[in-house]
N, C-alpha and C positions, 0 to 999 in steps of 0.2 A: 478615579473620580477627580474630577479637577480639583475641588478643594479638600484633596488629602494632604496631609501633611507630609514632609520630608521626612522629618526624623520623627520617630515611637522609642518613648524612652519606658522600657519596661523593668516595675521594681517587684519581686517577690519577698512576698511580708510571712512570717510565722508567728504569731505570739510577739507581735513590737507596739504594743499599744500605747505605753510609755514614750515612742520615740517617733511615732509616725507625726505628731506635732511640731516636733520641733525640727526633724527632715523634712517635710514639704515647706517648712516654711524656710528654712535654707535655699529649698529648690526653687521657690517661689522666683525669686530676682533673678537667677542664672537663666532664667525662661527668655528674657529678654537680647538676650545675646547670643543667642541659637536661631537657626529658620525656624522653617513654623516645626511646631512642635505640638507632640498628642503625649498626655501621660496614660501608662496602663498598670496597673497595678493590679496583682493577683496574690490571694488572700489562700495559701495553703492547707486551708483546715486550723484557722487559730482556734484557741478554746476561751480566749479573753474578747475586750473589746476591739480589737485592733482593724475590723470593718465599716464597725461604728464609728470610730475616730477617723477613717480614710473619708468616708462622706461628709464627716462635718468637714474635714479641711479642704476636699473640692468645692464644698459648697463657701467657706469663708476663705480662705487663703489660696488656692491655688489659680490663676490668671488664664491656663491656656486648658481645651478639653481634655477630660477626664474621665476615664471607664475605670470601673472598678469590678475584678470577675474572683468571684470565690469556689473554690472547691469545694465538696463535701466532707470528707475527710483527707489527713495529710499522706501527699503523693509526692512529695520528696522536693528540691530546690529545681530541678532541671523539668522537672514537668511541669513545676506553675510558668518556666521563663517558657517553653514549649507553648503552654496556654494562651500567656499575652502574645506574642511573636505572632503567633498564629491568627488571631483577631488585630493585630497592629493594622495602621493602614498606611504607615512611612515605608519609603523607601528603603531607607536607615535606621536601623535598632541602636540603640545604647541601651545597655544595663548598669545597675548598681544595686547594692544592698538599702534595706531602709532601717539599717539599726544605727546608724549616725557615722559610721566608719568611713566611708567613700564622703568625701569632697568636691558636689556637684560642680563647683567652678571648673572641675578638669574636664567634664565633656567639651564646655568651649574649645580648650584647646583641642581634645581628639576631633572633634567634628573640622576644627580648621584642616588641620593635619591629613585628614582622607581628603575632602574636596581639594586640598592643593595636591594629592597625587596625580601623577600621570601614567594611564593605563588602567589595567583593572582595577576597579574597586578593591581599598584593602579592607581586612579587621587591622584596627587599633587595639591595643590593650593598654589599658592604665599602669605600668609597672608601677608595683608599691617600693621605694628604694629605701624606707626606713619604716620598719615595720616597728606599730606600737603594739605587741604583744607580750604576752609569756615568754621568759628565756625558752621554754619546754617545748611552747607552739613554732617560735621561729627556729629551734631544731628543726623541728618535722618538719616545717614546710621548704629550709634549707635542703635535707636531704631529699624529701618528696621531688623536687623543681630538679635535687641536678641526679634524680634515677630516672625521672620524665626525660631528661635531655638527653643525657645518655644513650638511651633504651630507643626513641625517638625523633630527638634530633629537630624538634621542631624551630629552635633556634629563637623560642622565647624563655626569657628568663624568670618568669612568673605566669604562669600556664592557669593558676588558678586563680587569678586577681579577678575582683568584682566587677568592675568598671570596664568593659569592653564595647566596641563598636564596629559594627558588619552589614552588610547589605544582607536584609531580610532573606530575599530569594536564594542567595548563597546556604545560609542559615538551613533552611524548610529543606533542602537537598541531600542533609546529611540526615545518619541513621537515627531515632529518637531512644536515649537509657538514660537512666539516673546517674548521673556523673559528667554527662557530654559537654557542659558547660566548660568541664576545670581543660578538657581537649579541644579547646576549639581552634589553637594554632597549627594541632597539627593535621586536625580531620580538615578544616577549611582549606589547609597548605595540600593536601591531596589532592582538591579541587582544583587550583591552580591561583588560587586567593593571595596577594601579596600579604604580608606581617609589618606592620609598624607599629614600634613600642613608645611611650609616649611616659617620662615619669611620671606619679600622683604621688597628694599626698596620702600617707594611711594613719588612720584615727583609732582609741580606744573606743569600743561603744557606748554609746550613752547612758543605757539601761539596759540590766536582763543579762544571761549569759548565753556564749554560742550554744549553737544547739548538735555541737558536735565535739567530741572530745578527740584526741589525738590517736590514740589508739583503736576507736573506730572509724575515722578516717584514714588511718594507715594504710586497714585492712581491704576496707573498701578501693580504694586508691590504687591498690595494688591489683586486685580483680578489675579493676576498668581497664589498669595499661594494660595487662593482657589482652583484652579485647580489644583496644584500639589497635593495638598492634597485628592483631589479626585481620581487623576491617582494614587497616592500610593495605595491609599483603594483600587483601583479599580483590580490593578495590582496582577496576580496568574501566580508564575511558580513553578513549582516542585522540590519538594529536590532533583530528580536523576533523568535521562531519562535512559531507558535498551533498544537496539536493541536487535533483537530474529532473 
């Protein structure tokens, strides 16, 4: 459509009804200094108000369109970003969290950063370079980042930062699991997707705690690189297709 927008900035929300005010209205002003731009937010099964609170703020504070898509119950982080991606009508994906952690000022710079590349379209990822966490949590996500790498080899050093950026169509090509999100340098790099890392900053959240503790994310984490590592082996496409 002619007036689609370039970029779909897609947030998945769980139970942040606390914070979904005071996030859109951060995101509010950054709107201005991105192309055009569609927000999409998808509502995972909260059990609070936090759908309630997304309409009143498209309806008073946020600037640029707005869809808001809820599931029936919750189907994990990677199937609501699935959700909006899939209804998006940009070009361009950016994601972020909406619990106050990511600092929407940094998509301007990732959005600079891919259109001044040359060649294919890459993903951006927001590296978090000082994490404001638990001594406990930035263990785990230290060792988690360098058995990802390892194992891997994706040659990103935050594999599971919130804040990324990709060419939608790229995205929709790869396999759909609970998890795909934290692999998307290395399943997109299968593709043939270039990687550019771009620091951010990282925030404590505002209200409410993660919805995941370290020890089941360990476990988890471990069962996806399995899998990803399988879907790479698995994975044949050709160095050129020719029509005749």
């Amino acid at each position: 459509m002619s007036d689609a927008p370039l970029l779909t900035i897609v947030i998945a929300v769980l139970d942040e009804a606390e914070n979904i005010g005071p996030v859109c209205a951060e995101l509010a002003p950054v709107l201005s200094g991105l192309p055009s731009t569609e927000l999409v937010f998808v509502d995972d099964g909260s059990t609070d108000d936090t759908c309630a609170r997304l309409i009143a703020a498209r309806q008073d504070v946020l600037p640029c369109p707005t869809r808001i898509f809820s599931h029936d119950r919750r189907r994990g982080k990677s199937a609501a970003l699935r959700t909006g991606i899939e209804a998006a009508r940009g070009t361009w994906i950016a994601t972020m969290d909406g619990d106050g952690q990511d600092d929407p000022r940094a998509l301007v710079d990732m959005m600079r950063a891919a259109l001044a590349h040359t060649g294919r379209p890459p993903l951006v990822v927001g590296v978090r370079r000082k994490r404001n966490d638990t001594l406990s949590r930035r263990l785990a996500t230290r060792f988690a980042n360098g058995l990802r790498q390892r194992l891997l080899r994706d040659g990103c050093p935050d594999t599971g930062a919130p804040q990324k950026l990709f060419p939608r169509a790229d995205f929709l090509r790869i396999p759909q699991f609970e998890g795909v999100h934290r692999f998307l340098p290395a399943l997109l790099g299968t593709y043939g997707v270039p990687l550019l890392c771009v620091p951010v900053v990282h925030r404590g959240r505002l209200h409410g705690q993660s919805k995941y503790t370290n020890f089941n994310r360990a476990l988890v984490g471990i069962r996806d690189l399995l899998g990803v590592m399988w879907l790479r082996n698995r994975t044949r496409l050709p160095g050129a297709v020719t029509e005749h």
